[in-house]
Short mmCIF file of the C-alpha atoms (twelve columns), coordinates in Angstrom:
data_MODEL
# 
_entry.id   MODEL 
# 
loop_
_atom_site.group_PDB 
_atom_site.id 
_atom_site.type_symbol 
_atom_site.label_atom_id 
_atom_site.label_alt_id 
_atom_site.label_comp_id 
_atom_site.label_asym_id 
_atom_site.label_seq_id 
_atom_site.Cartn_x 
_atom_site.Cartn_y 
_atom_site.Cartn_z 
_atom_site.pdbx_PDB_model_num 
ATOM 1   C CA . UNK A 1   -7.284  -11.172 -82.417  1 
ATOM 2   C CA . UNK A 2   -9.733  -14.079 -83.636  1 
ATOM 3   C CA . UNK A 3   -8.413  -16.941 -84.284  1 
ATOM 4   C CA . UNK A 4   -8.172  -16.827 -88.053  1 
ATOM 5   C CA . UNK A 5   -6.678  -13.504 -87.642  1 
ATOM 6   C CA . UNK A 6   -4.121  -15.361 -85.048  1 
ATOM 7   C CA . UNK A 7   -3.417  -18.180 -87.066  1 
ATOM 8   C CA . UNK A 8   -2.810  -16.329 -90.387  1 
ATOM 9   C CA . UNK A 9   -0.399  -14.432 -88.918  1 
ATOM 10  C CA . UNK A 10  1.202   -16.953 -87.395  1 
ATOM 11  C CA . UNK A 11  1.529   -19.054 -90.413  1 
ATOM 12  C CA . UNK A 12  3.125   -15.550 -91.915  1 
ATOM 13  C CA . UNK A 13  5.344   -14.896 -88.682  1 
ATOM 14  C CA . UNK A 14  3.640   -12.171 -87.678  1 
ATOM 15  C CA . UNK A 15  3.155   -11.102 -83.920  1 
ATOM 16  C CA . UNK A 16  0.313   -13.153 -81.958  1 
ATOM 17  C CA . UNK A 17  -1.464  -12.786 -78.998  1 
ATOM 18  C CA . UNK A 18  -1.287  -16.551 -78.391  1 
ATOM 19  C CA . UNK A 19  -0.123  -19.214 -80.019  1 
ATOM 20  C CA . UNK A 20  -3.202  -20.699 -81.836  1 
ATOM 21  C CA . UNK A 21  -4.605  -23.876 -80.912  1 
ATOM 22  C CA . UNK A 22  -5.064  -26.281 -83.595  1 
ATOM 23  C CA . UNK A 23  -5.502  -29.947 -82.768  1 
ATOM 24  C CA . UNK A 24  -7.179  -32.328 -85.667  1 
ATOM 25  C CA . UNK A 25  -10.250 -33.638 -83.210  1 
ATOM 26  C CA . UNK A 26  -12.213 -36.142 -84.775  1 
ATOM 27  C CA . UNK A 27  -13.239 -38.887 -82.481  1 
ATOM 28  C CA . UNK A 28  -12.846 -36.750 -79.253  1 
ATOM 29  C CA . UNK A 29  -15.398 -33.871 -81.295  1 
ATOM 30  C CA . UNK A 30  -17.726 -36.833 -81.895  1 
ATOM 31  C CA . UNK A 31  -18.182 -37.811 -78.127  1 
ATOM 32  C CA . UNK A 32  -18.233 -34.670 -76.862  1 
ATOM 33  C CA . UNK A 33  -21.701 -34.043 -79.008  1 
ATOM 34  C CA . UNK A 34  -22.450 -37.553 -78.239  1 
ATOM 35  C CA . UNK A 35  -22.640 -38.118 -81.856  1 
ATOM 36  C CA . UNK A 36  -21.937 -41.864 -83.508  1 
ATOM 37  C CA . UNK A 37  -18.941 -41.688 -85.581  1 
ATOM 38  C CA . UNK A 38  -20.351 -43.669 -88.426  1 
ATOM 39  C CA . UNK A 39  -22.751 -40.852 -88.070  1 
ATOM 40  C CA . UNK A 40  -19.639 -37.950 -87.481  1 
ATOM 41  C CA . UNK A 41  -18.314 -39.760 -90.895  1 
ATOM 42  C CA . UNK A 42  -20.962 -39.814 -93.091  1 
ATOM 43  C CA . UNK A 43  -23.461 -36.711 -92.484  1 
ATOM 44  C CA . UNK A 44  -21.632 -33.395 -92.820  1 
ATOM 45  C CA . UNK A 45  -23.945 -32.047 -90.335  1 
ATOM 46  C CA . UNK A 46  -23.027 -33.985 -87.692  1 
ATOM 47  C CA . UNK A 47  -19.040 -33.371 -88.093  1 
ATOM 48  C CA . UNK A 48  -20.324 -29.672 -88.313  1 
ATOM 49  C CA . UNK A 49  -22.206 -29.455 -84.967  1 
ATOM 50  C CA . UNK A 50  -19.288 -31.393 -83.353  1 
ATOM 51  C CA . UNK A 51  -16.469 -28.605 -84.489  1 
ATOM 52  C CA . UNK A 52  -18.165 -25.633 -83.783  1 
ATOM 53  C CA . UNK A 53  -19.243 -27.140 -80.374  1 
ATOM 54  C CA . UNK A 54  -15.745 -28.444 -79.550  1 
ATOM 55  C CA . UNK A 55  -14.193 -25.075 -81.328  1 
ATOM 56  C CA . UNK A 56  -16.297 -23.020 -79.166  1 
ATOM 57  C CA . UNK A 57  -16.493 -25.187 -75.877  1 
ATOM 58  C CA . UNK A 58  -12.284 -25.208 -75.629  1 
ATOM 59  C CA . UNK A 59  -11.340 -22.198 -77.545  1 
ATOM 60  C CA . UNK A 60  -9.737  -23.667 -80.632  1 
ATOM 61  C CA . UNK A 61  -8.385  -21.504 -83.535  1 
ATOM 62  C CA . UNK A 62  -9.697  -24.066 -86.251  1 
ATOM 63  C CA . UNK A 63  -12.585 -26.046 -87.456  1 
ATOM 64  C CA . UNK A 64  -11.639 -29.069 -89.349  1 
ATOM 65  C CA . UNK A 65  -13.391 -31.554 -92.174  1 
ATOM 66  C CA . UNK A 66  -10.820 -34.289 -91.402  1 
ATOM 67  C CA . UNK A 67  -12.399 -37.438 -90.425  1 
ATOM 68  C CA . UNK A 68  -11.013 -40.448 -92.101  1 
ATOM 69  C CA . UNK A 69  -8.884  -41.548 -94.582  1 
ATOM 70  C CA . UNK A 70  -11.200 -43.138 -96.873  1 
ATOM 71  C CA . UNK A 71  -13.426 -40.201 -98.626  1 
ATOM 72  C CA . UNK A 72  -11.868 -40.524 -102.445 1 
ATOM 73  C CA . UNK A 73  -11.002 -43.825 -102.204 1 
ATOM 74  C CA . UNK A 74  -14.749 -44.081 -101.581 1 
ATOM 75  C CA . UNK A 75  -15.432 -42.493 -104.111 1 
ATOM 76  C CA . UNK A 76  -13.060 -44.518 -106.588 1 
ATOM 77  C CA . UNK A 77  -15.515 -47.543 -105.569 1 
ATOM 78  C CA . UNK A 78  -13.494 -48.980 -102.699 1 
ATOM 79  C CA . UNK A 79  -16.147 -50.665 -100.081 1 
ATOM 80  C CA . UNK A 80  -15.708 -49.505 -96.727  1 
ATOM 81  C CA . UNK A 81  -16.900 -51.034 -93.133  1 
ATOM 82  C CA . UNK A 82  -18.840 -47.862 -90.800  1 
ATOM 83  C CA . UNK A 83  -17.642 -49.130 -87.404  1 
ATOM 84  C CA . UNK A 84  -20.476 -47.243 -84.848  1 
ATOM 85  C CA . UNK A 85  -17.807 -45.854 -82.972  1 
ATOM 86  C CA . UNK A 86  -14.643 -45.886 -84.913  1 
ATOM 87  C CA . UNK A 87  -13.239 -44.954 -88.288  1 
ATOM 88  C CA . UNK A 88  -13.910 -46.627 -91.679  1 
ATOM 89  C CA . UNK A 89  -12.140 -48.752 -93.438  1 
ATOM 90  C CA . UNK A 90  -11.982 -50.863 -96.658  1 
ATOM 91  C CA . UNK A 91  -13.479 -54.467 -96.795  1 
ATOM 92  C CA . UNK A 92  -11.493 -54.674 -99.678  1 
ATOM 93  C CA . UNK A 93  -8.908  -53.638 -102.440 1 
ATOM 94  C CA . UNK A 94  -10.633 -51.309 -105.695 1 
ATOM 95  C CA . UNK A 95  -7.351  -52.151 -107.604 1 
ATOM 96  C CA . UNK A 96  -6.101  -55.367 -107.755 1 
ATOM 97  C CA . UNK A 97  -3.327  -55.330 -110.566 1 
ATOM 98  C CA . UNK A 98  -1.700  -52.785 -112.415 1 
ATOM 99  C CA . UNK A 99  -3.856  -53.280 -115.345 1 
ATOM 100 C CA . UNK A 100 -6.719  -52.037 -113.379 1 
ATOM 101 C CA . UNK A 101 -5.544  -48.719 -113.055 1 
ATOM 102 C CA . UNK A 102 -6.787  -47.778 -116.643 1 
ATOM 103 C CA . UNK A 103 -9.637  -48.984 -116.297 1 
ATOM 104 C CA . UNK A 104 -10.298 -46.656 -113.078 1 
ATOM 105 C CA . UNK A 105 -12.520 -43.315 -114.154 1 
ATOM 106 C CA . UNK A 106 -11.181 -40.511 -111.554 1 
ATOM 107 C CA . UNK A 107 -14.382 -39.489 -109.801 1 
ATOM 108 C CA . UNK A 108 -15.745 -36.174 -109.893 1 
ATOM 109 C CA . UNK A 109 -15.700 -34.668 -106.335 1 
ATOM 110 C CA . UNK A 110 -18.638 -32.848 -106.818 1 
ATOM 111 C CA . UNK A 111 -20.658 -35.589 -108.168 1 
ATOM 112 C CA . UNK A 112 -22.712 -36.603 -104.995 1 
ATOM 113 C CA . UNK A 113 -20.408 -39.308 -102.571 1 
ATOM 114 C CA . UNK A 114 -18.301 -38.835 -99.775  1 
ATOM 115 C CA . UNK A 115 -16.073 -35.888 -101.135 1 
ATOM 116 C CA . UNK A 116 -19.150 -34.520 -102.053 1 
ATOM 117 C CA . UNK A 117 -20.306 -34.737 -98.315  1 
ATOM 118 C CA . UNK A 118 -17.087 -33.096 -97.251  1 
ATOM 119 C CA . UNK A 119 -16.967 -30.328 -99.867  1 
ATOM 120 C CA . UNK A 120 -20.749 -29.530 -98.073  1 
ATOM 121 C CA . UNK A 121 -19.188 -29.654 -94.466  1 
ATOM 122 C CA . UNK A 122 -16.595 -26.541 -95.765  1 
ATOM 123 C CA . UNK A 123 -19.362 -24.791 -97.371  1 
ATOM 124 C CA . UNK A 124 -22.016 -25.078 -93.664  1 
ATOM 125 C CA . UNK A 125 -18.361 -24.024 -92.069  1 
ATOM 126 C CA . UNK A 126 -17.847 -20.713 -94.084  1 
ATOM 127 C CA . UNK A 127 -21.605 -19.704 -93.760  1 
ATOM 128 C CA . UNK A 128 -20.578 -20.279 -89.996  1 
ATOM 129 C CA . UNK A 129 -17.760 -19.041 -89.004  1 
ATOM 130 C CA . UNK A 130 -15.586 -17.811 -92.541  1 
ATOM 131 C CA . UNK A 131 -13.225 -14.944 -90.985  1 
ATOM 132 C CA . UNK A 132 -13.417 -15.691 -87.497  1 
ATOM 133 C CA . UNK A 133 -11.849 -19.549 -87.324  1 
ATOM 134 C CA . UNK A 134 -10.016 -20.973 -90.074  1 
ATOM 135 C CA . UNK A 135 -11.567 -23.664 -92.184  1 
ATOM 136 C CA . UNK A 136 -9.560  -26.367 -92.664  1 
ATOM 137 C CA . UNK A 137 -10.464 -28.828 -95.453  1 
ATOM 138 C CA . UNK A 138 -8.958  -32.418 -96.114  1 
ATOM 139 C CA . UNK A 139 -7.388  -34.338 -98.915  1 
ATOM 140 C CA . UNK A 140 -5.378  -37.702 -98.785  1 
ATOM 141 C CA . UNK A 141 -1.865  -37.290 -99.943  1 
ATOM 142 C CA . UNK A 142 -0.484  -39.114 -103.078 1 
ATOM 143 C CA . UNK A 143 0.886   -42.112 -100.923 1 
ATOM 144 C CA . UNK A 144 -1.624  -42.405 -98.781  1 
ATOM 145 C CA . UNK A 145 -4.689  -42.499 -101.345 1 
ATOM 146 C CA . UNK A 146 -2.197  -44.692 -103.500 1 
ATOM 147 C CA . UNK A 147 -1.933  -47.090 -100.075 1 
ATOM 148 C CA . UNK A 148 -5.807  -47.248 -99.710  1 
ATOM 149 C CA . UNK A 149 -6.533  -47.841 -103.181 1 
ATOM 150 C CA . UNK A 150 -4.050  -50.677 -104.219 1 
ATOM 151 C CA . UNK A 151 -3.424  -52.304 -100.353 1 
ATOM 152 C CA . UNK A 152 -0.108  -50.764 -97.933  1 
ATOM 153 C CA . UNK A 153 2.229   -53.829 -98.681  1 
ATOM 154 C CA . UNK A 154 1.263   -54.141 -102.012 1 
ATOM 155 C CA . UNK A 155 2.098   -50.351 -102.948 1 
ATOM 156 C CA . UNK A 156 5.443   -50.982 -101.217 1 
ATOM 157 C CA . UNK A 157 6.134   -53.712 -102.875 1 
ATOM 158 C CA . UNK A 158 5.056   -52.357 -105.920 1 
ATOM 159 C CA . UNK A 159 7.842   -49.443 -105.510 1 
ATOM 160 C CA . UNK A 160 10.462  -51.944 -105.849 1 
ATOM 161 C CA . UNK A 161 9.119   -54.554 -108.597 1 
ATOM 162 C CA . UNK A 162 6.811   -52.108 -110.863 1 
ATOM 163 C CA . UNK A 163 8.460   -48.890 -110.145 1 
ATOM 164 C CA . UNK A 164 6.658   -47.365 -112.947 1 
ATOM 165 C CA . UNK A 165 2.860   -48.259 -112.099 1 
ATOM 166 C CA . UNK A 166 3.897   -47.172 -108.326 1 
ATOM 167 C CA . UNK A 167 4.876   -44.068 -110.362 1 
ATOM 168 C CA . UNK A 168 1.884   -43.793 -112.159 1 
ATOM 169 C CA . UNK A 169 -0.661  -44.540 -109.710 1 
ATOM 170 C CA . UNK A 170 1.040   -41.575 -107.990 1 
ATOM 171 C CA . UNK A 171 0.512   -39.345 -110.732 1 
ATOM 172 C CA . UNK A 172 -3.552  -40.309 -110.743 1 
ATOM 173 C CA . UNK A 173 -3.748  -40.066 -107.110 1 
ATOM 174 C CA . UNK A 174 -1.925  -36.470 -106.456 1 
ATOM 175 C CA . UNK A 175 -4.523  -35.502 -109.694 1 
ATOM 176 C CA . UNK A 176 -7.434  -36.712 -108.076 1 
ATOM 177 C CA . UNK A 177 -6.155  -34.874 -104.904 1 
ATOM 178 C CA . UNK A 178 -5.547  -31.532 -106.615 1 
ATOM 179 C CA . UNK A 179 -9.597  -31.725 -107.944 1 
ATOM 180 C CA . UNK A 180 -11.005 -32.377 -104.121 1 
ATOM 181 C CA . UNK A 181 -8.147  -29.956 -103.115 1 
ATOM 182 C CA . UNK A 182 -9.454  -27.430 -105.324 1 
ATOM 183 C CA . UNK A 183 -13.061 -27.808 -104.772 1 
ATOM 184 C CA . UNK A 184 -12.892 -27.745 -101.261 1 
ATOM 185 C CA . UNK A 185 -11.208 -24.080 -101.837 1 
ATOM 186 C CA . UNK A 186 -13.861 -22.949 -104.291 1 
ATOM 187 C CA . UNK A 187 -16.467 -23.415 -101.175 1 
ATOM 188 C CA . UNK A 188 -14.748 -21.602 -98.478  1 
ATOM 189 C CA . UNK A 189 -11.794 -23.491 -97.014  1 
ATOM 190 C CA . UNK A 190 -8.815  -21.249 -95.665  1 
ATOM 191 C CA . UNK A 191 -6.610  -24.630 -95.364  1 
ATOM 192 C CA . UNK A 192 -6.257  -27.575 -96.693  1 
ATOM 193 C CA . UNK A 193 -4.507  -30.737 -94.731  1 
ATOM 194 C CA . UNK A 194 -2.890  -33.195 -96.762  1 
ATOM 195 C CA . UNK A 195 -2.524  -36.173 -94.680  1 
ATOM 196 C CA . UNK A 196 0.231   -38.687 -96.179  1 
ATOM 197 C CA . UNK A 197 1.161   -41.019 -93.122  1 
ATOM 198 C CA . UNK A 198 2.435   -43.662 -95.348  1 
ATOM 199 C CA . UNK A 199 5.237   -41.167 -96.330  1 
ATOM 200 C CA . UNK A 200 6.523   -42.308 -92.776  1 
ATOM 201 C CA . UNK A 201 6.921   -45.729 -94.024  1 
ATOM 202 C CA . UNK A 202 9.193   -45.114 -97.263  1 
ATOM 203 C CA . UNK A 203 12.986  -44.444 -97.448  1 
ATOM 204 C CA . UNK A 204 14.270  -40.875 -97.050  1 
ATOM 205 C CA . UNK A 205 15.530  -41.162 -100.964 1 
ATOM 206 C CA . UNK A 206 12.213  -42.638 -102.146 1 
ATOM 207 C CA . UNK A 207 10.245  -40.013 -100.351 1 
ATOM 208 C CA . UNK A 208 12.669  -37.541 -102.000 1 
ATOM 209 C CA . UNK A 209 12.227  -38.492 -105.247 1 
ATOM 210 C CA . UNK A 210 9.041   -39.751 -105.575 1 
ATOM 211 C CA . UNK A 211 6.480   -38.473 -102.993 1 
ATOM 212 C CA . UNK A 212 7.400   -35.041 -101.828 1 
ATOM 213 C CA . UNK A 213 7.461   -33.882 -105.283 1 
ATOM 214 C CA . UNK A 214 3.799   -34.814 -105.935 1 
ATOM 215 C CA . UNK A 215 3.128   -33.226 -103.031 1 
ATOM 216 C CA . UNK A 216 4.783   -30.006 -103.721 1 
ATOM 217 C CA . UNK A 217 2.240   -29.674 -106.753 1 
ATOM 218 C CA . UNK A 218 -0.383  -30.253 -104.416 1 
ATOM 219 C CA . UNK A 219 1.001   -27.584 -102.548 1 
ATOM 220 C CA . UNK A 220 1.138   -25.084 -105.827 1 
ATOM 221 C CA . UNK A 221 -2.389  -25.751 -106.854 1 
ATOM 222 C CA . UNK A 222 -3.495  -25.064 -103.652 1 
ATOM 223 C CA . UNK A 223 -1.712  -22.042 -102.730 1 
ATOM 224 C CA . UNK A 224 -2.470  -20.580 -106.781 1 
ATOM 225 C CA . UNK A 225 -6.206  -21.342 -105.459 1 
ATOM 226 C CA . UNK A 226 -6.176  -18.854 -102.439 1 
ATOM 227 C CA . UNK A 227 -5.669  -21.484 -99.873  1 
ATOM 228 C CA . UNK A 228 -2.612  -22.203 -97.126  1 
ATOM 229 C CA . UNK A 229 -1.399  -25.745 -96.929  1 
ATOM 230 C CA . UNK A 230 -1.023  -27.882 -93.551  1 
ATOM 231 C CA . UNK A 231 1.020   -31.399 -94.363  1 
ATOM 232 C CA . UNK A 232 0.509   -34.226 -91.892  1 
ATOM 233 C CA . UNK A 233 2.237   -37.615 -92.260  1 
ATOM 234 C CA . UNK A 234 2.420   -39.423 -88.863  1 
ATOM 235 C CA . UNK A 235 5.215   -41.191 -87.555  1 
ATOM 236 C CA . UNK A 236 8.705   -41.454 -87.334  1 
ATOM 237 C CA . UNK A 237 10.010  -38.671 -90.262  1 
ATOM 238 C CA . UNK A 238 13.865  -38.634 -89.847  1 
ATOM 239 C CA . UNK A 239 15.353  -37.948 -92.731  1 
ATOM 240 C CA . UNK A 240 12.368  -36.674 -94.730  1 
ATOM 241 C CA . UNK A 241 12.260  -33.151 -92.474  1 
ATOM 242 C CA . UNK A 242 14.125  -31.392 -95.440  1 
ATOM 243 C CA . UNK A 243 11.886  -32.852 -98.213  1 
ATOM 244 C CA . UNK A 244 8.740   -32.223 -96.055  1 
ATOM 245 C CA . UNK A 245 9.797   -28.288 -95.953  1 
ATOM 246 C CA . UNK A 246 10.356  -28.277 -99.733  1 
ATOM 247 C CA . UNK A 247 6.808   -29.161 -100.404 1 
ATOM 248 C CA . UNK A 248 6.337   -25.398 -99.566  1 
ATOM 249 C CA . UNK A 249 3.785   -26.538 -96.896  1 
ATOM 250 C CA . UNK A 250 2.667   -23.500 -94.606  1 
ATOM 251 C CA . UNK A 251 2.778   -25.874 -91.852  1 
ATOM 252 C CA . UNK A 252 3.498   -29.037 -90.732  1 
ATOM 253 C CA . UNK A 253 2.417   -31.328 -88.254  1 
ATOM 254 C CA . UNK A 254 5.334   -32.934 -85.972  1 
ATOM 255 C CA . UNK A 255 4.481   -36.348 -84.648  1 
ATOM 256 C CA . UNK A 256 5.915   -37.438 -81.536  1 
ATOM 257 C CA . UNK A 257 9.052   -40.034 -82.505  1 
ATOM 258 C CA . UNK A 258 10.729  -36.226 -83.272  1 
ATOM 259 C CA . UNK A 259 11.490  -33.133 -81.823  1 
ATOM 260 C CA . UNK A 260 10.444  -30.109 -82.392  1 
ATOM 261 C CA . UNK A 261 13.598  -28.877 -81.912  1 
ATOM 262 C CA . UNK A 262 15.373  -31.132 -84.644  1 
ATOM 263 C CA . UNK A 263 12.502  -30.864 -87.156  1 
ATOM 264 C CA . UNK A 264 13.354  -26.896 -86.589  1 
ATOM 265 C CA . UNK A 265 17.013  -27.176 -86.979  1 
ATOM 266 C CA . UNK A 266 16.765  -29.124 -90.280  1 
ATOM 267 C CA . UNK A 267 13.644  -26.883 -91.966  1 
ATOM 268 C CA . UNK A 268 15.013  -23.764 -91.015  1 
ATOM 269 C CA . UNK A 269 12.629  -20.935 -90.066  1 
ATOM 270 C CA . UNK A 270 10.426  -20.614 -92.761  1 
ATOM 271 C CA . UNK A 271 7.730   -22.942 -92.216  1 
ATOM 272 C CA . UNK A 272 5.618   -23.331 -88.928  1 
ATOM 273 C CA . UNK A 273 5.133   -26.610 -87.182  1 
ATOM 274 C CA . UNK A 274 2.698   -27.977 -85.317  1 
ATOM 275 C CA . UNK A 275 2.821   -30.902 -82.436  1 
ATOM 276 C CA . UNK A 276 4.313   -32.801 -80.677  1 
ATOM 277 C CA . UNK A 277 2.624   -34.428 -77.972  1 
ATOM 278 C CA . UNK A 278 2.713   -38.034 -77.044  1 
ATOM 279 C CA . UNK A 279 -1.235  -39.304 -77.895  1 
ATOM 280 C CA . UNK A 280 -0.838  -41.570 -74.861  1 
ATOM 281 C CA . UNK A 281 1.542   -40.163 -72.682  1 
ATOM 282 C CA . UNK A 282 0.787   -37.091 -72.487  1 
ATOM 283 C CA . UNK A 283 -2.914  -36.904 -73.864  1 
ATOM 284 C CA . UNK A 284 -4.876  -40.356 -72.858  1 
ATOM 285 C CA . UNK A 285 -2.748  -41.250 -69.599  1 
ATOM 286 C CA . UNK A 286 -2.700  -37.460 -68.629  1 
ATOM 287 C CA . UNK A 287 -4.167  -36.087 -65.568  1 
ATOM 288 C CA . UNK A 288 -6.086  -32.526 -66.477  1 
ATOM 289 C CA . UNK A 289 -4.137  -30.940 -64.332  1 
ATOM 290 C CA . UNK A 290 -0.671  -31.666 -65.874  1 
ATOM 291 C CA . UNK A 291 0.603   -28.744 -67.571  1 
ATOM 292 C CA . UNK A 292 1.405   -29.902 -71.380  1 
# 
C-alpha cells in the first residue's frame, strides 16, 4: 500500500498494512530543511520542499499546507507580525465593533494573498505526489477565524452580550471558509483540516448549538466537493466529543487532556481519530528511544 492508498482506507475502515502516520509538522518540517519560518509561512515553495523532505525522510502518509492560523484573516486585512522563527500573528484587531462587520468585503481566495499562496502549495503538492500521499489542505474553522478577526475575549464576550453578531460573524466566517475550502479542492487536495481550537474554549451547549453546526456545513461542502474532512480543535473537548462526531468529520484529531479511549466510547465507531500524545511529555522531553 502507499500511503494515500493506506490512509483512504483507513478513513473507510478498510484493512491496512499499518496504521498511517499523520502528524501536522510545521515548525519541526521547517528546521529540518533549515528553512526560516517566516519564510515556511509565506512562500509556498518553501512549506513544499519541507513536506516532501520530512514526508519522505520519516515515512509519513501525508503532506500538509497547515502552517498558521492567520491565512484568511490575512486576507480580510488583519496585519500580522512574521516572527523569523515562529508563527504569525496579528498586531492588531480588523474588526473592532459589530458595525464593522458590514462593512467587511469577504476576500476572494484566489485573488493573489496568503490563501492564494496556500491554494499554490496544494496545487505544487498534487503535481508531486497526487495518489501516492494524501494532500491535506487547511481552512480555519468558524470560531477560530471569528476569534482572529474580532479578538478571543471579545468574541466570547460577544456570545453572551450580542448573541446575534457572534451569530452572524459565524455565518460570514464558516462562508468564507467553505470558498478557501472549496478552492483548495478544485487544485488537488484529498483533505481538508479545519482547525477550530477555540471550540475548546466554549460551553458544551454553545458548541452544540452554535459552532458544530457551522461546521457540519463545512463538512457537506467539502465532502459534495470530492474531498475527506480532518477536524482539529486543541484542548480539553469533554463534552463536545458527540457534537464533534456529528460534524460528519472523517477524522478527528484527539488532543491530549482526553483519551482515546473515551473520545471512542462517546463517538462510536464511525469516525477515525487521530492523537494523542503529550507535545511535551512524550514528544519534546522524550528520549528517541522511548517507544510512543
Amino acid at each position: 500500500m502507499n500511503a494515500y492508498e493506506r490512509t483512504f482506507a483507513q478513513l473507510r475502515g478498510a484493512p491496512v498494512d499499518q496504521l498511517p502516520v499523520a502528524p501536522l509538522l510545521m515548525v519541526f518540517a521547517a528546521d529540518h530543511v533549515g528553512a526560516r519560518y517566516s519564510d515556511y509561512v509565506r512562500d509556498h515553495r518553501a512549506l513544499v520542499r519541507a513536506q516532501l523532505a520530512v514526508c519522505e525522510d520519516y515515512e509519513l502518509d501525508l503532506v500538509s499546507c497547515c502552517s498558521d492560523a492567520w491565512r484568511e484573516a490575512a486576507d480580510c486585512g488583519t496585519p500580522l507580525e512574521f516572527p523569523e522563527h515562529q508563527p504569525p500573528h496579528a498586531a492588531a484587531r480588523r474588526l473592532t465593533s459589530p458595525a464593522d462587520l458590514a462593512a467587511l468585503p469577504p476576500p476572494d481566495p484566489l485573488g493573489g494573498g496568503r490563501m492564494t499562496d496556500r491554494v499554490a502549495a496544494v496545487e505544487a503538492f498534487a503535481t508531486a505526489v497526487k495518489g501516492r500521499v494524501p494532500i491535506l489542505g487547511w481552512i480555519e474553522g468558524p470560531l477560530a477565524l471569528a476569534a482572529n478577526l474580532y479578538g478571543l475575549n471579545e468574541f466570547l464576550i460577544a456570545t453572551r452580550r450580542d448573541p446575534a453578531f457572534a451569530a452572524a460573524l459565524l455565518d460570514w466566517c464558516a462562508a468564507l471558509g467553505e470558498r478557501f475550502a472549496l478552492a483548495q479542492v478544485a487544485a488537488g487536495a484529498d483533505l481538508i483540516g479545519i482547525g477550530d481550537a477555540a471550540a475548546s474554549l466554549v460551553s458544551p451547549a454553545y458548541y452544540e448549538r452554535e459552532v458544530a453546526p457551522r461546521e457540519r456545513r463545512l463538512v457537506v461542502a467539502i465532502h459534495a466537493a470530492g474531498a475527506a474532512v480532518r477536524l482539529h480543535i486543541c484542548g480539553d473537548l469533554h463534552g463536545k466529543f458527540a457534537a464533534a462526531a456529528a460534524t460528519g468529520a472523517d477524522l478527528i484529531d484527539v488532543d491530549f487532556p482526553q483519551t482515546l479511549a473515551e473520545v471512542r466510547a462517546a463517538v462510536g465507531p464511525g469516525v477515525c481519530l487521530a492523537g494523542n500524545l503529550h507535545p511535551v511529555e512524550q514528544v519534546l522531553h522524550s528520549d528517541p528511544a522511548d517507544p510512543v
